[in-house]
C-alpha positions as CSV (number, residue, x, y, z in Angstrom):
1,X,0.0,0.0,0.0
2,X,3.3,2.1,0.2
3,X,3.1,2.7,-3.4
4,X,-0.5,3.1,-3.7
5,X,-0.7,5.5,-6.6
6,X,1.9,3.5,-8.9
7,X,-0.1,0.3,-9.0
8,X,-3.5,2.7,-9.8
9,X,-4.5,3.0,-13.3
10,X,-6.2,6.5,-13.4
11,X,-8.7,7.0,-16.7
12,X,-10.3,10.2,-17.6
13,X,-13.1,10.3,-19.9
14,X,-12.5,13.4,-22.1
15,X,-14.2,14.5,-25.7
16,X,-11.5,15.3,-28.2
17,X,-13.4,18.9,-28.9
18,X,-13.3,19.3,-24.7
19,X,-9.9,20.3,-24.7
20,X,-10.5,22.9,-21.6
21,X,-11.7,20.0,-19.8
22,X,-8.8,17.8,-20.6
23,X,-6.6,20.6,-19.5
24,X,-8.8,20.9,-15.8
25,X,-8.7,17.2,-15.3
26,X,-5.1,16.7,-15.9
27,X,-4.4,19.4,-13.4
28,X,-6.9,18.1,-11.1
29,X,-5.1,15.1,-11.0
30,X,-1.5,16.4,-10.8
31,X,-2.7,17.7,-7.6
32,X,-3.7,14.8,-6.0
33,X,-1.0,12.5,-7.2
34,X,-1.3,10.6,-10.3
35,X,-1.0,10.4,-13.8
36,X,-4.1,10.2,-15.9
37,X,-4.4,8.5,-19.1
38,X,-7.2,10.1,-21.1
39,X,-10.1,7.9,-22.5
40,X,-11.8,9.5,-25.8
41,X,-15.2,9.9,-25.3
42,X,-18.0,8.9,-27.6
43,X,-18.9,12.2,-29.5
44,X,-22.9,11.6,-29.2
45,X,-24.0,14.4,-30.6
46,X,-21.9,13.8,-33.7
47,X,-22.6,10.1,-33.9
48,X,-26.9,11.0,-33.9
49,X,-27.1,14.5,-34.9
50,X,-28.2,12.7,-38.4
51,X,-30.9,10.8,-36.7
52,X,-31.9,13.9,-34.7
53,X,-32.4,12.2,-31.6
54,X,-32.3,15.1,-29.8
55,X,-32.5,13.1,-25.9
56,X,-30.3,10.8,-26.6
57,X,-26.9,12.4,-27.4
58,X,-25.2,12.7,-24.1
59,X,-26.8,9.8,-22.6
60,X,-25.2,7.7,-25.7
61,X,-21.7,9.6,-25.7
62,X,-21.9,8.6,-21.9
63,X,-22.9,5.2,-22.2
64,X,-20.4,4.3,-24.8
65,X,-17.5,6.2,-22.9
66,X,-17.8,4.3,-19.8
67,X,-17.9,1.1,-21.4
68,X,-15.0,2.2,-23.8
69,X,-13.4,3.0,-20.1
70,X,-14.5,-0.1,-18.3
71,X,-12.8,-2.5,-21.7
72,X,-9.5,-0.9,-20.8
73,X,-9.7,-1.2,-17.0
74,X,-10.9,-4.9,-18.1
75,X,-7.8,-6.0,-20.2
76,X,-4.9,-4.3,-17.7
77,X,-6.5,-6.5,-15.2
78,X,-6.5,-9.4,-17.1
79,X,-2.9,-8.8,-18.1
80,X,-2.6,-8.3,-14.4
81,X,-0.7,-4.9,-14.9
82,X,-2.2,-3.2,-12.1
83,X,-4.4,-3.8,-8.5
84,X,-6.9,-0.7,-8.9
85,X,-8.4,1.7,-11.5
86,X,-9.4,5.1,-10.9
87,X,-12.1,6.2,-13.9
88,X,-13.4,9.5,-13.8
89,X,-15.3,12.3,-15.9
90,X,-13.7,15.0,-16.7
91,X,-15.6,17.3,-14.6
92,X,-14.7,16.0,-11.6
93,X,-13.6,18.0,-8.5
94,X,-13.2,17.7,-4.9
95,X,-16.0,17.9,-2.6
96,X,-16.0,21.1,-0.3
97,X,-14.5,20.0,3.0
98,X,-11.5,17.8,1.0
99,X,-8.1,19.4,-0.4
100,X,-6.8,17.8,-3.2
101,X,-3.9,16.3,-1.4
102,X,-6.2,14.1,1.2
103,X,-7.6,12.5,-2.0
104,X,-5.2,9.4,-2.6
105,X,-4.3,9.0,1.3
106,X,-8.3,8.7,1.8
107,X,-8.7,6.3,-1.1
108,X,-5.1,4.2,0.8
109,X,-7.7,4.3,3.8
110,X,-10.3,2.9,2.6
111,X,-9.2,0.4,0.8
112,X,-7.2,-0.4,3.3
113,X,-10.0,-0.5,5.9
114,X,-12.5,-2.3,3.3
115,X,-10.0,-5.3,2.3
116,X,-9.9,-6.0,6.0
117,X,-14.2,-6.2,6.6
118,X,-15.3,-7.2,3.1
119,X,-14.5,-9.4,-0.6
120,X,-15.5,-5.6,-2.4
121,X,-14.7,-4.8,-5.9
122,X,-15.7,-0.8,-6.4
123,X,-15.5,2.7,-4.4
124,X,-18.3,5.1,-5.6
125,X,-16.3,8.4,-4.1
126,X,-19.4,10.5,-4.8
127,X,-23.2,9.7,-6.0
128,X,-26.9,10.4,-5.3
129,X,-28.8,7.7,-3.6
130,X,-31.9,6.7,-5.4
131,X,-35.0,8.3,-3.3
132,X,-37.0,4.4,-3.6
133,X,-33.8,2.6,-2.1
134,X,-32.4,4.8,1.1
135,X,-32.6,1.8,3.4
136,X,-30.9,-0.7,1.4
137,X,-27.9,2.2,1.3
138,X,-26.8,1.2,4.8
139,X,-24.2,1.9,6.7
140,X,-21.4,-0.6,6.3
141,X,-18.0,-1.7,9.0
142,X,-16.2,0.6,7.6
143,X,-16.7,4.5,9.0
144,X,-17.4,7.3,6.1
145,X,-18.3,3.8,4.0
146,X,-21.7,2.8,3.0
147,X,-23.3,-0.2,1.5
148,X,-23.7,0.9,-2.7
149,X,-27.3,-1.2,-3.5
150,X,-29.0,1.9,-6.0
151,X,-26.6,4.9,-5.8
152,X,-26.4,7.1,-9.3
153,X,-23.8,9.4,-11.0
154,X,-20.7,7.8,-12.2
155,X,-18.1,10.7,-12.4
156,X,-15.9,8.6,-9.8
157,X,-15.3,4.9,-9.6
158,X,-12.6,3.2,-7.5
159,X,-12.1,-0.4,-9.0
160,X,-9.9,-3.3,-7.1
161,X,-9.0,-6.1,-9.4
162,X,-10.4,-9.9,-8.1
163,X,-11.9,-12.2,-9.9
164,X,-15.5,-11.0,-8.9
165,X,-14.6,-7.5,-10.2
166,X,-14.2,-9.3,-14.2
167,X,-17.0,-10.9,-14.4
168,X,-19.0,-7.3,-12.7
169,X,-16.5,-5.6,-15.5
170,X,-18.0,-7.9,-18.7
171,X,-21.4,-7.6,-17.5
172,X,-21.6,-3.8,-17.3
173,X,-19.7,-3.4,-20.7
174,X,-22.5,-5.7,-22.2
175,X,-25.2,-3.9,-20.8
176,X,-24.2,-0.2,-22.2
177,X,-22.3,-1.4,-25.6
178,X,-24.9,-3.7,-26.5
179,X,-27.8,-4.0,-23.4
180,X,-29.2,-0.1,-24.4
181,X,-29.5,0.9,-21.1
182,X,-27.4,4.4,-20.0
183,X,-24.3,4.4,-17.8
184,X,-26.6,5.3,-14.1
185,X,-28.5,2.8,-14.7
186,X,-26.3,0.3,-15.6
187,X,-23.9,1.1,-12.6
188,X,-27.5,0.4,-10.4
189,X,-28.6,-2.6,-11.2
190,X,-25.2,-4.7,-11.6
191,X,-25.7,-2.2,-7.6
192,X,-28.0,-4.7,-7.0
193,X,-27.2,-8.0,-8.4
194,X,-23.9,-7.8,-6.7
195,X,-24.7,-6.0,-3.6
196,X,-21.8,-7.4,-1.2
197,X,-19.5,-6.4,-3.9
198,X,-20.4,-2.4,-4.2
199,X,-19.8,0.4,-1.6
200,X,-19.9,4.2,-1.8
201,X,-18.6,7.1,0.2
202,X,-20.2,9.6,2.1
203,X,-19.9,12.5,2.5
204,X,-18.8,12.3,-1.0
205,X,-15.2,12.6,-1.5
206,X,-15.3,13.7,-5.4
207,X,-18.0,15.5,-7.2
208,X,-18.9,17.0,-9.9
209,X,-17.7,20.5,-10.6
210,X,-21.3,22.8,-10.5
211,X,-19.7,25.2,-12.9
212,X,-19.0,23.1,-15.6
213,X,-21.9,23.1,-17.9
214,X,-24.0,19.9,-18.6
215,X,-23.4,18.6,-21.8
216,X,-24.3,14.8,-20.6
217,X,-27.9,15.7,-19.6
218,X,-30.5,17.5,-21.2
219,X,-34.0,18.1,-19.6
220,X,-36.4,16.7,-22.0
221,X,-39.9,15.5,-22.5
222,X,-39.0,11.8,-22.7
223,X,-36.3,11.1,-20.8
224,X,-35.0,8.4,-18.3
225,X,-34.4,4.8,-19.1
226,X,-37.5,4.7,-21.5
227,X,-37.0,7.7,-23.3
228,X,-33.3,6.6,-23.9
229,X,-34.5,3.3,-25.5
230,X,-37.3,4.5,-27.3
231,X,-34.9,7.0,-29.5
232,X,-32.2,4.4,-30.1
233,X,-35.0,2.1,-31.9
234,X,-35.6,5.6,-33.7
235,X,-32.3,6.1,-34.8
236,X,-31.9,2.3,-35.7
237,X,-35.0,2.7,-37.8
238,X,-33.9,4.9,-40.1
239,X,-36.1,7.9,-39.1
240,X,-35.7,11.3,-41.0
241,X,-33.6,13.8,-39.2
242,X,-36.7,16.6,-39.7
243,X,-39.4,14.0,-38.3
244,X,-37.1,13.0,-35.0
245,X,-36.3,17.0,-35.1
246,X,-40.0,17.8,-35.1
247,X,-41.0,15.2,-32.2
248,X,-38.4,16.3,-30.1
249,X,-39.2,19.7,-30.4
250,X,-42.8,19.4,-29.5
251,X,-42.0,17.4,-26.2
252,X,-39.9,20.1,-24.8
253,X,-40.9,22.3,-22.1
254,X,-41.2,26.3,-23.7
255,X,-39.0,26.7,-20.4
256,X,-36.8,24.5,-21.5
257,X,-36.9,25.2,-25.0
258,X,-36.3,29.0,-23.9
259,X,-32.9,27.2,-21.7
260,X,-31.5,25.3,-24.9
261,X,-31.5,28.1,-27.7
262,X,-32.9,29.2,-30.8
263,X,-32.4,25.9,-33.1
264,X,-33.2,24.1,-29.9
265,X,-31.0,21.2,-30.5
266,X,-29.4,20.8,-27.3
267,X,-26.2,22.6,-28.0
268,X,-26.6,25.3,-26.0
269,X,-24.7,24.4,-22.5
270,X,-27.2,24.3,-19.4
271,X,-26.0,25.1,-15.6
272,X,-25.9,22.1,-13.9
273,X,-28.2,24.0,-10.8
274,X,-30.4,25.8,-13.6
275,X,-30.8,22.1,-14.9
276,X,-31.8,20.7,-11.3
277,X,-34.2,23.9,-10.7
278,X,-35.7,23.2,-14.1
279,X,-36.5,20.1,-13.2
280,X,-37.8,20.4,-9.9
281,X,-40.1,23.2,-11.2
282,X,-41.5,21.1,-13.5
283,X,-42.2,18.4,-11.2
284,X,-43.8,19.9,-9.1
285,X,-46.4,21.1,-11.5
286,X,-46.7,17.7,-13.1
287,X,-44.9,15.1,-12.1
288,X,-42.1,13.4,-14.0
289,X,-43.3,13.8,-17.0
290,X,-42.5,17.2,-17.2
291,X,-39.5,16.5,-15.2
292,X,-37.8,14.7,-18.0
293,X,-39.5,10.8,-17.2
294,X,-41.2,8.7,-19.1
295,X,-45.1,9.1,-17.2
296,X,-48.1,10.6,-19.3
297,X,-50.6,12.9,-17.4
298,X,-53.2,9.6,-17.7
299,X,-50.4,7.4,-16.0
300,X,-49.5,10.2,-13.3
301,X,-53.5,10.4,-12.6
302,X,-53.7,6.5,-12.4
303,X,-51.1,6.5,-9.7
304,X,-52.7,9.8,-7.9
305,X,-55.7,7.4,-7.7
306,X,-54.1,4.5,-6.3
307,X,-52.5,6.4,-3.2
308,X,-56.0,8.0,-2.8
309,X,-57.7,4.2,-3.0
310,X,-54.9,3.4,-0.8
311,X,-54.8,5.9,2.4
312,X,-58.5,5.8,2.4
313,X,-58.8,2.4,3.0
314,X,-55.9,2.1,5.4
315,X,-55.8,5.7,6.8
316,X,-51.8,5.2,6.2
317,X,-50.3,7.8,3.9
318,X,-48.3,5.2,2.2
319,X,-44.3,5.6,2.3
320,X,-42.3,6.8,-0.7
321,X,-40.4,3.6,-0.9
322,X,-43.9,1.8,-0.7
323,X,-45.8,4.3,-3.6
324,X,-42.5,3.8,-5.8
325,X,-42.9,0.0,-5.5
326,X,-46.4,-0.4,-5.8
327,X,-47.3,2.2,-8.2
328,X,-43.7,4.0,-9.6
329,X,-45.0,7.2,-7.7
330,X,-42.5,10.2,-8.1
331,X,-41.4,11.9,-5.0
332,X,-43.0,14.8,-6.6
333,X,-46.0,13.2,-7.2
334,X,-45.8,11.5,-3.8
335,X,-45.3,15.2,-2.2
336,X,-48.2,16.7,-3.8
337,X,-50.6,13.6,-2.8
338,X,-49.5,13.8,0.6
339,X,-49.8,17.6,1.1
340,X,-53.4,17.6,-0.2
341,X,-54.6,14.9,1.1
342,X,-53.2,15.6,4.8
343,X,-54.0,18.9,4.4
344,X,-57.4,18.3,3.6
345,X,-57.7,16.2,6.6
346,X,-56.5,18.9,8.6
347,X,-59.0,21.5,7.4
348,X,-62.1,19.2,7.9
């Protein structure tokens, strides 16, 4: 462990037309240490611009970037060249209370602390735990170290080579080279399936610089998981760049059309807390449909219904882990339910 940051491959996923970013990252991580080795990223937007899916750009450059990352963390451990890899985004950054140089003495104490309590395989140094799964993000042996089961964001992965950790690796290059799904949600459900084998840090220890502009994530009408694989059937199909261009316009927010730009295509940089108050706004008036999700107004007033039928036969608000299970409630949706119905309770 003396030489900690000579047997860690460090990977930094960078676009080629990004070179401010390249030039942050590589200073970011002459502070703390190493050497980065810069993975080419996916160029999304220039691999569908000709399809026009609009929603799907970043969350395909992403996608494919990881998995392009994961491959080469994959072959050095085969080839046994190296005990960890580092893979990060290139708009990482330290969190608030951390200095750059406590960054690879607290990753050395972690790992040092977690090879002692537990057979684990990857570090998430920063992340946002999913809203439906809070409990099954425990607390694990190891203090500052929790138990990873549905955490989200991948800007900052710590992985330690075993032989668990290549068969985790080939799965999650299958599922976003060739399963469709995107990068978060990938990263959560291998979470899941192997959930002995993950861990996360909190407070987080890296994060994602707020400054940097979004060019990953776009609110949209059709978001999410679903949103993501209905355009990539609509690229495969063949569709005509002005018919995608024309659906994706009329599924956007005017807000959010306003946020994009005139030719609103999405190339117009959004503030990563203009993004998140975007978003919020418009779930609050709707739900996650207008939050960038995949739910219909009909769909949102089915599950409204069912929390009704629900708390009026129980006379139990139901929890937001039980109205995500049962129904796929929102925690905006579940918010506004609970406020009117309570509050209606209160007045009578």
């Amino acid at each position: 462990m003396r030489n900690f940051a000579k047997c860690l491959l460090v990977l930094v996923i960078n676009l080629v037309r990004q070179t401010e970013r390249w030039r942050k990252a590589k200073f970011f991580c002459k502070g703390i240490g190493v050497k980065p080795e810069r993975i080419v990223a996916t160029d999304g937007q220039r691999k569908l611009a000709a399809h026009g899916s609009t929603f799907i750009w970043g969350q395909y450059g992403c996608s494919q970037s990881h998995g392009n990352a994961l491959l080469k963390v994959q072959k050095a451990f085969n080839e046994q060249k190296v005990q960890f890899a580092l893979i990060l985004e290139d708009d990482v950054t330290t969190a608030s209370n951390v200095s750059t140089s406590d960054v690879v003495p607290c990753l050395k104490n972690f790992v040092r602390q977690l090879d002692k309590e537990y057979d684990w395989v990857a570090l998430c140094l920063g992340g946002q735990t999913a809203i439906c799964n809070q409990g099954g993000n425990g607390p694990s042996r190891v203090p500052g170290v929790f138990h990873c089961t549905r955490v989200l964001q991948a800007h900052g992965y710590l992985w330690k080579r075993t032989g668990l950790s290549l068969e985790i690796l080939a799965d999650l290059i299958e599922r976003m080279h060739n399963g469709g799904q995107i990068a978060d949600n990938a990263y959560a459900s291998l979470q899941k399936k192997y959930s002995s084998a993950f861990f996360f840090v909190k407070p987080a220890l890296l994060v994602q610089d707020e400054q940097a502009g979004s060019s990953l994530q776009l609110a949209s009408g059709s978001g999410s998981q679903k949103g993501y694989a209905t355009a990539l059937r609509k690229a495969a199909s063949g569709a005509t760049h002005k018919s995608q261009a024309s659906a994706a316009r009329k599924r956007l927010p005017p807000k959010v059309v306003e946020a994009l730009g005139s030719s609103r295509r999405g190339v117009k940089k959004i503030d990563r807390k203009a993004l998140q108050g975007m978003r919020s706004e418009f779930g609050q008036a709707g739900g996650s449909q207008n939050a960038g999700g995949g739910s219909s107004c009909k769909q949102i007033k089915k599950k409204e219904v069912a929390v009704q039928k629900a708390y009026e036969s129980t006379g139990v608000f139901p929890s937001k882990r039980v109205a995500y299970r049962k129904w796929g409630v929102s925690q905006s949706v579940w918010q506004r339910m609970k406020d009117k119905l309570l509050s209606s309770e209160s007045g009578s």
